[in-house]
N, C-alpha and C positions, 0 to 999 in steps of 0.2 A: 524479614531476612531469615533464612536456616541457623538453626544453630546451630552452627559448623565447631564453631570452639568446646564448647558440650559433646558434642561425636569425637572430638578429639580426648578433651578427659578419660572418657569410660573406653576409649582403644588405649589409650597413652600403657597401661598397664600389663597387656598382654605379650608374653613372649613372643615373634614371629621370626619366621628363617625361612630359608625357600621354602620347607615342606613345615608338617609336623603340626598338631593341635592349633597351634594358637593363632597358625594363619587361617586354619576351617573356623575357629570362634572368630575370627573378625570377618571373615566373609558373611557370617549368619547375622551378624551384627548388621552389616550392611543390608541382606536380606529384607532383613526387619524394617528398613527404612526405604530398599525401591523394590515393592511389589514388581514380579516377574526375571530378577535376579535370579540366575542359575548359575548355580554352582557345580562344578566340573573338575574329572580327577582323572589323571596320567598317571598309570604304574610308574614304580623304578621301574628301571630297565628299559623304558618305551626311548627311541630314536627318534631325535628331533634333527634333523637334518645332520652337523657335523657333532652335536651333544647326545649327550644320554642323561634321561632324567637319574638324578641320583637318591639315595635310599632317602626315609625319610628320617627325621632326627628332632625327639622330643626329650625332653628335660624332667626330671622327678625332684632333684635334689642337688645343689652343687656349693660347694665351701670350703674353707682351708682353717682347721683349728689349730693352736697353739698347744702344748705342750698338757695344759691344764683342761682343756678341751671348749677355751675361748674361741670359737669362730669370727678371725680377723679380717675375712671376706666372707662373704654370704649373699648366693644371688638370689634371693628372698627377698634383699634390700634394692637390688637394683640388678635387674638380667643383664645388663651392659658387662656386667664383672665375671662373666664366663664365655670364650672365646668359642664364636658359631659355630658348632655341627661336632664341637671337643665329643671326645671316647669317653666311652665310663671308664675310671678309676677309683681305687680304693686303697691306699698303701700313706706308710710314712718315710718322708725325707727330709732332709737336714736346710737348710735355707741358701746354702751352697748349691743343692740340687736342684730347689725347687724353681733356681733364679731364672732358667732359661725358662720357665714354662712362665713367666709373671712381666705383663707389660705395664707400662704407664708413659706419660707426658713430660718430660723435665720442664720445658718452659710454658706447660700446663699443669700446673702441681697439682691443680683441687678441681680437675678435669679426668674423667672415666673414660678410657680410648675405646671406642667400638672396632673389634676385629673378627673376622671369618677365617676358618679354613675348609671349606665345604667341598674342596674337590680333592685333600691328602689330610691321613689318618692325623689327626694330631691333640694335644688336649692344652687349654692354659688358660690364664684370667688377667685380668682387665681390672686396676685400682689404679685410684690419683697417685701422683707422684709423694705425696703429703702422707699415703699411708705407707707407702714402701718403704720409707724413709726408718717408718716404727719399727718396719718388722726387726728382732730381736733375732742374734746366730739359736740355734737350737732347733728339734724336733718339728714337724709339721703335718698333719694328718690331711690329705689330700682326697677327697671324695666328690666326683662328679657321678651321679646316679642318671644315666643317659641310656638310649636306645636309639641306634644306628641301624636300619633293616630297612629290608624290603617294607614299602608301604608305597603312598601315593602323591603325586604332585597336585594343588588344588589352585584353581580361578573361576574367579567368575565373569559373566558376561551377560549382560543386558539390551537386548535389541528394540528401538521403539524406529517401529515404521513410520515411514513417509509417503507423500503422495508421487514422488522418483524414485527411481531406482540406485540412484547414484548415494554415497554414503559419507560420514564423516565417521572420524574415528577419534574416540576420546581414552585413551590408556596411562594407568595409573598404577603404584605398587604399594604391594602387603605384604614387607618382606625380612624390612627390619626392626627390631623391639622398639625398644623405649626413648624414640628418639621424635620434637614434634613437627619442626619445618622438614624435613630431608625424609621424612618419613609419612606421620598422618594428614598434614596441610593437603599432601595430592589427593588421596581416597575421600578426604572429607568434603574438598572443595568439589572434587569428579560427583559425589553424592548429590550433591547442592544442583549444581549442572544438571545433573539427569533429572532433579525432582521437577526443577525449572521446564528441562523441555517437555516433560511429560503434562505440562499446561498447558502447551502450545495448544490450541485447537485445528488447528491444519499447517502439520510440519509437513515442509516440502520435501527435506534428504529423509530418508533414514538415518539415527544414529546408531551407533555401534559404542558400546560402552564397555569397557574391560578392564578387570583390577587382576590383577597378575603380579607372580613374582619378578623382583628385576632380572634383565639378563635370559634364563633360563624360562622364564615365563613368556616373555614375550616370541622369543626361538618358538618354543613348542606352539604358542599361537600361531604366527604365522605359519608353520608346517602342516596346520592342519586347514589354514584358510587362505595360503597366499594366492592360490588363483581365481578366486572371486575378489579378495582385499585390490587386486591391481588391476581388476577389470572396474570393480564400483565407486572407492574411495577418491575422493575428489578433495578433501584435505583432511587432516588431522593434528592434535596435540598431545603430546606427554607431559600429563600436571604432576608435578611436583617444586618440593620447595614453594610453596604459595601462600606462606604463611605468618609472616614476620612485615614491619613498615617499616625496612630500610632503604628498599630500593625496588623498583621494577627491571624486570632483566628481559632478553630476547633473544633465544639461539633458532637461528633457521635452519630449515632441512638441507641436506647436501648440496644438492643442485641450485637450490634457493630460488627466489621468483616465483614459487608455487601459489596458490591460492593461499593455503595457510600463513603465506611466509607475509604478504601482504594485506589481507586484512590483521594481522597481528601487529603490524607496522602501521594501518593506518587509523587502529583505535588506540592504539598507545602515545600518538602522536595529539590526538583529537580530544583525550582523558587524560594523561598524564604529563605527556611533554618533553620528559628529558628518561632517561631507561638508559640501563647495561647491554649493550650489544654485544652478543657474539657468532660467531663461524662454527660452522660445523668443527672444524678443525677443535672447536671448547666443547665438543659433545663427550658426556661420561652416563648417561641413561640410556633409555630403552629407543629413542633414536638413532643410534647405532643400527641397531635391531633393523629397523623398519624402514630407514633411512637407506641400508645397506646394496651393494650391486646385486642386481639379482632381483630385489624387492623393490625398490625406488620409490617407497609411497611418497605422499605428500604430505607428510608430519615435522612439524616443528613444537618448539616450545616456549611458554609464555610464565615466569616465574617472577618471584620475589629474587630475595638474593640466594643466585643462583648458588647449587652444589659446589663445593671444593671452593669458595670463594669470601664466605666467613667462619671466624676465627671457631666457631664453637661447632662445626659440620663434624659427623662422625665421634662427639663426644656424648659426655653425657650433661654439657652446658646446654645440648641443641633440648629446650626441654621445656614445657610449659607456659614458663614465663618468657621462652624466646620469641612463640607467635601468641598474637594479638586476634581478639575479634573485629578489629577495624582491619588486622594485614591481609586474613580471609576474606572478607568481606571486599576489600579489593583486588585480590586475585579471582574472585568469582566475578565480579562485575567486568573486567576487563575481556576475563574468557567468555562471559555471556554475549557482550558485547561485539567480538571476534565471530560467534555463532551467527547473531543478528547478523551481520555482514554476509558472509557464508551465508544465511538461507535466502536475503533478500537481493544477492547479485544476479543479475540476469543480463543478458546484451540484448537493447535494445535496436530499431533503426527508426527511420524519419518514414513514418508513413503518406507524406505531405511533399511532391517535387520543391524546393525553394524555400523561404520561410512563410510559413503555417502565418497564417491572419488567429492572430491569437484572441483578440478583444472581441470578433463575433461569436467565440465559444467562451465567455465570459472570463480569458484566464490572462487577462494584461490589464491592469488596474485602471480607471479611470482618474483617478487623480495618483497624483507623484509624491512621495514622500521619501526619505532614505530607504527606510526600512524596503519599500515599494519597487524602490531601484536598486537596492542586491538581490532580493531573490528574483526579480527578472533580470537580473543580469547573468544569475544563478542559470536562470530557466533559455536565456538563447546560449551561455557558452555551454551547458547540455547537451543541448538541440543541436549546435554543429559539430557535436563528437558522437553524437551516437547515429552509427556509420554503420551500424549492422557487424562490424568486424570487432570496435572496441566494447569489454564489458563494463560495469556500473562503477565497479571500484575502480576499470582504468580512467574512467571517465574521469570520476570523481576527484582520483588525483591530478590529472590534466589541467583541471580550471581548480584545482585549491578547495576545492568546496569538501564540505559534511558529507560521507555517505549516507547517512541517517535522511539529510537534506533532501542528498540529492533522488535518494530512492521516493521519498515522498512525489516529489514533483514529476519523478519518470511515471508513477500510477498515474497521477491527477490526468499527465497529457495523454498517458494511451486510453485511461477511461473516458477522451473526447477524443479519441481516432488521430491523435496528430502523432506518435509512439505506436510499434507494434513489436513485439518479439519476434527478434528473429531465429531463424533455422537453428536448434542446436545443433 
């Protein structure tokens, strides 16, 4: 197995925000791990269809000291405690004034709130409710050492050909600091995923792999590839949150029924058993995006517990000790799993008018046992679904059976002529 929780450590630390240093150092990070990783950069100012990429904004120095010149917050200790894309400041104000600029949790006291203002001027910090509490009336020296300018929007993107032309599309984000399930569990597990197919030795799709900022990333993607993305993509996922063992979760794409939306329902069902369902109508990611009128791909997503749905989302509880090397390790397997489905559906039909004499091509058992009489039982309610019109997975769920199963047995019979593919 990857060790996806170790790629989580050594990112956990870095600042990231839509733009600015720490999302380039985690992209190279990434680099370092899937040879042929490129990395890619949008001026400010470039138009993404109704957006505009905006400046970019990197951090030197930010803190709030006391009177004595104790620094009572200090985002040294935790980047969470300075709110995204804040102005540089440098002045002193009384604890009266400073109140509006200073958030925290009340029924999170010893919880660090994560907040952004990335599209209006504004500056302020983030502590638990437990240290607000401290603060003391008197003097406050306020210093946010920041750079707001012109610079560049960064993603990257990984392409590993196939032997079709048709594609899937795997999108992930590198966009918020120090946070581990809502944040690094998608890039690490997306990592895992690509290292995986890059083993494959005859991958059928193309995939498409892309770690992007939320939102604003994904727009400028698609602006610059949506008329090839909805000519070739034939399904897709947004990993995130995949990182924690509390629950498996499931949001399908808008329209739902896609390919995506069902083999992610029929390995979940097949590995897991019981999962969080939800409707697009519970979409808060980069499904929006790509899901949207206009675009219509066929992405959905396949997570732990999902975004906005536990208690420590958006804090600075969501953190290390939140996800597990067993919660990745089945968020990858699940997604892998999903893949497998996706490369090995195909529609087959009955090459054979009536049913096929199966025992003179050695494939109906000579003597009878259980085991003997499910999988040929497996093997004729198959046979009378694939119709040339139904595909494997719809097969599969029609008689109950394993896609796994039942993809086995569609080879066996078209390598004796009784199965042939048909027309795509």
């Amino acid at each position: 197995m990857y060790p996806m929780y170790d790629w989580a450590c050594d990112l956990f630390p870095i600042n990231r925000s839509l733009t600015g240093e720490g999302v380039r150092q985690t992209l190279r990070y990434l680099a370092d791990l899937l040879p042929g990783l490129e990395i890619h950069s949008v001026p400010s100012g470039a138009k993404a269809f109704d957006w505009t990429v905006p400046n970019e904004w990197n951090v030197r120095e930010a803190y709030i000291a006391d009177e004595d010149g104790n620094r009572v917050i200090d985002f040294r200790n935790c980047n969470l405690h300075l709110v995204g894309y804040s102005v540089a400041v440098d002045q002193w104000m009384s604890l009266d004034e400073l109140e509006p600029h200073l958030h925290s949790i009340p029924d999170m006291p010893g919880a660090i709130p994560y907040l952004t203002s990335y599209y209006s001027a504004y500056w302020g910090f983030c502590l638990t409710h437990d240290q607000r509490r401290t603060l003391k009336p008197g003097k406050y020296r306020v210093v946010i050492d920041s750079t707001l300018q012109p610079g560049e929007l960064n993603y990257a993107e990984l392409i590993l050909p196939g032997t079709e032309k048709t594609e899937v599309l795997l999108s992930t984000y590198v966009c918020h600091p120090s946070m581990a399930n809502n944040e690094l569990s998608g890039p690490v597990v997306t990592a895992a995923l690509a290292k995986w197919l890059m083993t494959l030795p005859n991958r059928r799709h193309t995939y498409r792999i892309v770690f992007i900022p939320e939102t604003i990333g994904s727009i400028v993607y698609l602006s610059r590839h949506l008329e090839h993305l909805r000519q070739s993509v034939i399904a897709g996922y947004v990993v995130t949150c995949a990182g924690d063992d509390r629950a498996y979760s499931f949001l399908a794409s808008r329209k739902d029924g896609t390919l995506a939306d069902r083999a992610a329902r029929h390995v979940l069902a097949a590995t897991v058993g019981t999962w969080d369902e939800y409707s697009f109508l519970d979409r808060g990611s980069d499904e929006r995006q790509y899901c949207s009128p206009g675009v219509d791909l066929p992405v959905a997503s396949v997570m732990r517990s999902k975004y906005a749905t536990y208690p420590e989302y958006h804090t600075s509880l969501d953190n290390l000790d939140l996800i597990t090397p067993s919660g990745l390790a089945g968020a990858f397997d699940v997604l892998r799993r999903c893949l497998e489905v996706i490369e090995g559906n195909r529609t087959y039909r009955n090459a054979i008018p009536c049913e096929p004499q199966l025992g003179k091509r050695g494939l109906y058992p000579t003597i009878s046992n259980h085991d003997t009489h499910a999988i040929v039982k497996t093997m004729m309610d198959l046979l009378a679904y694939c119709d040339g019109e139904s595909d494997l997975l719809s097969v599969a769920e029609r008689i109950g059976a394993d896609f796994t199963a039942c993809r086995e047995i569609a080879e066996k019979l078209a390598a004796n002529g009784v199965l042939e593919l048909a027309a795509p």
